[in-house]
BAZA-305363 format. One record per residue: residue in three letters; x, y, z of N, C-alpha, C in turn. Coordinates in steps of 0.02 Angstrom, whole numbers, plus 50000, padded with zeros to 5 digits. Last residue first. Layout:
ALAXYZXYZXYZ;...
***
This chain:
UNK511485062252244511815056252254511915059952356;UNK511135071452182510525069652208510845062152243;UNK512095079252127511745082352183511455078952217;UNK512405072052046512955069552111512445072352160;UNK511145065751971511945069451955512095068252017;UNK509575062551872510055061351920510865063651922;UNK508985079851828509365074051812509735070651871;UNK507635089951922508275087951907508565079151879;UNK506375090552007506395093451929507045093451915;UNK506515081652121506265079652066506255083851991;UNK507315084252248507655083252165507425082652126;UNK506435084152330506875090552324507285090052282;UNK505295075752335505815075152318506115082252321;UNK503955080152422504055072852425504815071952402;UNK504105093752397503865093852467504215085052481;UNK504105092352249504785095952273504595095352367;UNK502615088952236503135086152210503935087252244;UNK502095101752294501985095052321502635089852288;UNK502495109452195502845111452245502655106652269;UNK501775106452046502665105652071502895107852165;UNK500545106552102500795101352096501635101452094;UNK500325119752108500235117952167500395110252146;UNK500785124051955501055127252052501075125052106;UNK499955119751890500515115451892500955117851936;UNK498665126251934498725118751952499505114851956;UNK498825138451908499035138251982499065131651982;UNK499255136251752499845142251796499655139051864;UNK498385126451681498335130651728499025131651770;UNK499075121851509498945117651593498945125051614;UNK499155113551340498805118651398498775116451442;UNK499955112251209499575108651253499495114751301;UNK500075106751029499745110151045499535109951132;UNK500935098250906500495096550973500485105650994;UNK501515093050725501455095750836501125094350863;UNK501255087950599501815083150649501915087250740;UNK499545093350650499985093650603500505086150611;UNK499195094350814498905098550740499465098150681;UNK498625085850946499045085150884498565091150830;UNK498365092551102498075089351047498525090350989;UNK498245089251290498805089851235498405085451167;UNK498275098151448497885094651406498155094951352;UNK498685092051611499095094151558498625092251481;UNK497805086551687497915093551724498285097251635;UNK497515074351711496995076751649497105083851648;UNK498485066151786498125069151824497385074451782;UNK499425063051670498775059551698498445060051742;UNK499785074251639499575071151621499125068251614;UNK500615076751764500105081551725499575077651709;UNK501525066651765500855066551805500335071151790;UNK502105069151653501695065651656501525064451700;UNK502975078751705502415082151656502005076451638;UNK503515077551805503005082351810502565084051744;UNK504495070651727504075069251787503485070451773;UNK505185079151634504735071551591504255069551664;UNK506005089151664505265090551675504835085951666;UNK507375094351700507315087851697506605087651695;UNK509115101551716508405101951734508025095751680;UNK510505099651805510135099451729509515098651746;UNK511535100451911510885100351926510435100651845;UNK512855096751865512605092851930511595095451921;UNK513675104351777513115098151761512975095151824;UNK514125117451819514415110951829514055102351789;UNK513415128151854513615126951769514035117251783;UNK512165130751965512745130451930513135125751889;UNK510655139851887510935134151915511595134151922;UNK510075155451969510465152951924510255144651945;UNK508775166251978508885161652019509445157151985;UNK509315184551975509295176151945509505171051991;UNK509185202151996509225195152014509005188551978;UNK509735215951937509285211651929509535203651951;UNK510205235251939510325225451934509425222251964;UNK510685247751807510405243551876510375237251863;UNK510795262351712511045256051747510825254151819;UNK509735268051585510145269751673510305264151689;UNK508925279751484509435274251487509985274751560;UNK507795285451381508005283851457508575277751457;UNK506885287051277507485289351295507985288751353;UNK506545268751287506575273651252507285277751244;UNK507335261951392506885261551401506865267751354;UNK508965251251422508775258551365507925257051364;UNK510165248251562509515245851509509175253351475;UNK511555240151575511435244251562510565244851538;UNK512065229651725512125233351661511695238451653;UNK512345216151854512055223051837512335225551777;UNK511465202151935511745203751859511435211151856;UNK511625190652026511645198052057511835198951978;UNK511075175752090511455178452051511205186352030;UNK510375163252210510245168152195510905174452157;UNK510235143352145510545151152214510415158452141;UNK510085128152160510055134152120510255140752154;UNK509705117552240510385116852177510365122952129;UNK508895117452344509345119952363509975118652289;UNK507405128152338507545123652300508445121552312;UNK506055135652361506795136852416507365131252381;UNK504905139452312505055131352364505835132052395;UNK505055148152228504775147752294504795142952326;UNK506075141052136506255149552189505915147752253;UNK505285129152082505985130552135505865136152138;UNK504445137252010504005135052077504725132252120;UNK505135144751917504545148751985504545143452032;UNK505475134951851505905140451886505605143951944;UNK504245134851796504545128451860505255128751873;UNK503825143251690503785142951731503825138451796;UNK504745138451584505025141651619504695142251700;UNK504655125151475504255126051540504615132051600;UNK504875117051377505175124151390504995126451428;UNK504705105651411505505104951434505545114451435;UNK503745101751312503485105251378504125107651439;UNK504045110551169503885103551226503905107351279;UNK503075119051043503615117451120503515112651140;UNK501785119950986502355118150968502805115551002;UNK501225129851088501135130551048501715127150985;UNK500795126451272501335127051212501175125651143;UNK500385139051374500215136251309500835135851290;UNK499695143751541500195142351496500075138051452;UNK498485153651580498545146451561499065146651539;UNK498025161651745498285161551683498415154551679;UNK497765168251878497595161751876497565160251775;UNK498345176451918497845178751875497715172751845;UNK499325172951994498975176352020498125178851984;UNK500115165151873499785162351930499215164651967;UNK500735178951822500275175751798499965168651832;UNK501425183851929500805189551927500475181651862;UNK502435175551963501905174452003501315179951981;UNK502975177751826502695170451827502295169451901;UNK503415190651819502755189351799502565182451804;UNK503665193452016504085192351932503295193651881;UNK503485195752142503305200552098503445201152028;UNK504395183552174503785186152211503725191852144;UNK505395174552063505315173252108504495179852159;UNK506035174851925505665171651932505225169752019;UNK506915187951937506665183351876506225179351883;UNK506715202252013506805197052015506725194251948;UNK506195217752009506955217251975507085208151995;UNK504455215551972504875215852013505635215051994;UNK503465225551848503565217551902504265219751940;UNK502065228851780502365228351831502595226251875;UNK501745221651674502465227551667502435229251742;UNK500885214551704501465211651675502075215651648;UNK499735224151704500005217651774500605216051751;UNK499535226451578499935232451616500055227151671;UNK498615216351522499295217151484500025221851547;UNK497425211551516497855211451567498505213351558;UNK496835213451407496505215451461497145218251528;UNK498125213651316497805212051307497305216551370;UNK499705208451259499345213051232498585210451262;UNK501415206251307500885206251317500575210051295;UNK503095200851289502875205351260502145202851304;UNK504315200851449503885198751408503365202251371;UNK506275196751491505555201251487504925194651455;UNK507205191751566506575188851553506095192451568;UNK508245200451575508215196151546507605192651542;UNK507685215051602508275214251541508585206351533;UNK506165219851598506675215851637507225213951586;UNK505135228651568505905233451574506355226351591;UNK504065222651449504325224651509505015224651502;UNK503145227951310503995222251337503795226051382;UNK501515227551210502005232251263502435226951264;UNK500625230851069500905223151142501455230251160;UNK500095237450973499705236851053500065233151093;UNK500755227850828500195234750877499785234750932;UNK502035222050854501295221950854501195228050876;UNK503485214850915503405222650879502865222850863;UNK503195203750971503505210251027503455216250977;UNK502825194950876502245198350913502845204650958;UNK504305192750842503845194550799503305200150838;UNK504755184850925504995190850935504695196350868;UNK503745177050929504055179250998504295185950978;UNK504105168250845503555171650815503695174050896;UNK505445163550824505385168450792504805170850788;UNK506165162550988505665159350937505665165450899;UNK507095166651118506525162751124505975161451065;UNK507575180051106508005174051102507655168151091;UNK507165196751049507095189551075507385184351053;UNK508255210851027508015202550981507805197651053;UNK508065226051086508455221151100507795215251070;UNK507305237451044507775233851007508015227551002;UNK506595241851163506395242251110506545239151052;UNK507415238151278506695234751275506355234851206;UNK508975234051261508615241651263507875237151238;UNK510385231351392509785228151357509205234451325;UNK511985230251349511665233051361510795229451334;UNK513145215851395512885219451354512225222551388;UNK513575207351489514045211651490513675217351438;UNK512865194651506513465196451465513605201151443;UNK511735198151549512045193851573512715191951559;UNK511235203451432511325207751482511735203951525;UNK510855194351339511355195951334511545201651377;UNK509765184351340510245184051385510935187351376;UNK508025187751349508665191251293509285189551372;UNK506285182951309507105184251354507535184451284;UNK505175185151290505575188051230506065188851272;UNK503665176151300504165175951313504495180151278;UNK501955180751283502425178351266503115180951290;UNK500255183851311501035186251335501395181351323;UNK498535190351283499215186651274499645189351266;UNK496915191751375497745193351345498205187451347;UNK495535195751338495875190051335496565192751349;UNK494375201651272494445203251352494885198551352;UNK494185198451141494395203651151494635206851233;UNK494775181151123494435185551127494355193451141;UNK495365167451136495335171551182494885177251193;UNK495665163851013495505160951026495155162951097;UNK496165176650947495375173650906495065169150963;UNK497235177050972496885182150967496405179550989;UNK497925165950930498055164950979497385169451002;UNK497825165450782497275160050783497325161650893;UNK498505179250772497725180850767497425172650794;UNK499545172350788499675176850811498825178350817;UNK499675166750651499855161550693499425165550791;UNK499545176850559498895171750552498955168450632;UNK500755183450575500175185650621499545181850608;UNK501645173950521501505175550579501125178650639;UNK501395177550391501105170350428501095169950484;UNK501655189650344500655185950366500635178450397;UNK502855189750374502285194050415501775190650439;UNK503235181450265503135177850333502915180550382;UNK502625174050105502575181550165502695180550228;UNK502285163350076502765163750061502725169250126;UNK501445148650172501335155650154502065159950154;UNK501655135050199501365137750143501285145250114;UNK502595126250304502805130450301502455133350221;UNK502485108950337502815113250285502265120650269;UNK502135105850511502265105650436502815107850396;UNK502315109250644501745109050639501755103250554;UNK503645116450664503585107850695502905106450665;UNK504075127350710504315125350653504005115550634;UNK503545136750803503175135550742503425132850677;UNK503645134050964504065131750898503665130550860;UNK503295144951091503215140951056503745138851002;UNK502135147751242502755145651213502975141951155;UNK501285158351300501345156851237502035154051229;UNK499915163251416500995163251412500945158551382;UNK498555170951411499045163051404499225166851384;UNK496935172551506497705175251506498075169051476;UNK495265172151411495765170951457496625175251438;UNK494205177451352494375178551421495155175051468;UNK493825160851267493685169451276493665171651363;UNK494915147551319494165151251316494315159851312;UNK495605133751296495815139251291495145143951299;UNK495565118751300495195122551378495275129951362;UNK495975111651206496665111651248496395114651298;UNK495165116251095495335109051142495605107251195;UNK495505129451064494975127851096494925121951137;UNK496605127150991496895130051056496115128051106;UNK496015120950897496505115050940496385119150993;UNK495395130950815494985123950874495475118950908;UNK496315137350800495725140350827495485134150874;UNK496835130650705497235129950766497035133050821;UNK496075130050625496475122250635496725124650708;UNK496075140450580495515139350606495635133050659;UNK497175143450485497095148950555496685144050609;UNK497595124850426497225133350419497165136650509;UNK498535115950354498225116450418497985123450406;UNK498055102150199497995108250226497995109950295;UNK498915086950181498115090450202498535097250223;UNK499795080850149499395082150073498975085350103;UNK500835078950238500375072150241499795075550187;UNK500275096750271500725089850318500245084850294;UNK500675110150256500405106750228500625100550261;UNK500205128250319500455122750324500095116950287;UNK499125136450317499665138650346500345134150319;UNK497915144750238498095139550244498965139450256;UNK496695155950305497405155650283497725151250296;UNK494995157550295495575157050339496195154850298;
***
């Protein structure tokens, strides 16, 4: 295995992270949405950064198995600005091994011109077919719920937690509202203009999102499981557990995934 990283004179290898993801509940067969910062683990050993990225990329593989899929993030907010989005081209915004795996052999992007996502796996086609929403009924954050999928952060804190965008939409959440964004999108040869909905916040600083709650009740509910590999961490929670806990949460506060601000005054 391919020694990735050096932290503190010890070696981290493919394998290192084989058995973290294992720790964390990861099993052959499963669906994980991959969030990550592979800058946090160490120092950075393999000059080639292809191979390091697909070491990073195979320990996700490996861990899952051949009936397994993995889907990562590759939003691109520049449709939202006035620019054209083309699925094939357009740079993920979201990490450099993100936008790495989107060019792999076998991962497909969906058409959403801002929060697409690459996927390669069993389940890979559920996740191209989704709805012109972002986060709300037919997105992929309810098709990966639905498939009772694990979200992984791989590095990330848990602040990157897109999916609790989902669980405001569906809770009806009242410091966010529904935003109408139309342009251009390039699907191969195909290229046609249409819109797409966002649940926005507005820009004021009244509603800043805020996840340190919910994520230690995770926590300590044993729901959020989290192992050190390096100077990171590594953590895993069930898509429907932290579904059905943020919306109980938002049932008791309707501010709780927010900074205190005026909203909540």
């Amino acid at each position: 295995m391919n020694e990735l990283y050096i932290n503190e004179g010890r070696a981290i290898t493919e394998m290192d992270f084989i058995n973290a993801l294992q720790s964390v509940g990861i099993k052959k067969g499963d669906t994980i949405f991959v969030h990550s910062d592979i800058r946090v683990f160490g120092k950075i050993v393999i000059a080639n950064k292809k191979t390091f990225l697909r070491s990073l990329v195979n320990a996700l593989q490996d861990s899952i198995g051949n009936e397994g899929t993995v889907v990562m993030p590759t939003f691109s907010y520049s449709f939202c600005k006035n620019k054209e989005y083309d699925k094939l081209e357009t740079h993920s915004t979201v990490g450099v091994l993100t936008d790495f795996f989107r060019t792999e052999e076998g991962v497909r992007r969906s058409s959403h011109p801002i929060f697409s996502v690459a996927a390669r796996g069993k389940n890979a086609d559920d996740f191209m077919r989704i709805s012109k929403d972002s986060f709300g009924k037919g997105t992929v954050f309810e098709t990966l719920r639905r498939l009772n999928g694990k979200i992984v952060f791989l590095g990330a804190d848990f602040s990157a937690c897109t999916f609790i965008h989902h669980i405001e939409q569906m809770h009806g959440v009242a410091y966010r509202f529904i935003k109408v964004f139309e342009g251009l999108v390039v699907d191969g040869k195909s290229k046609y203009r249409d819109s797409y909905t966002f649940f926005v916040r507005p820009l004021d600083g009244t509603a800043e999102n805020d996840f340190s709650v919910i994520e230690q009740h995770l926590k300590s509910s044993g729901l959020l499981s989290d192992v050190a590999v390096g100077r990171g961490h590594i953590m895993s929670v069930s898509a429907k557990q932290l579904y059905n806990m943020g919306m109980k949460m938002l049932d008791t506060d309707p501010h709780c995934f927010i900074k205190d601000s005026a909203v909540r005054e």
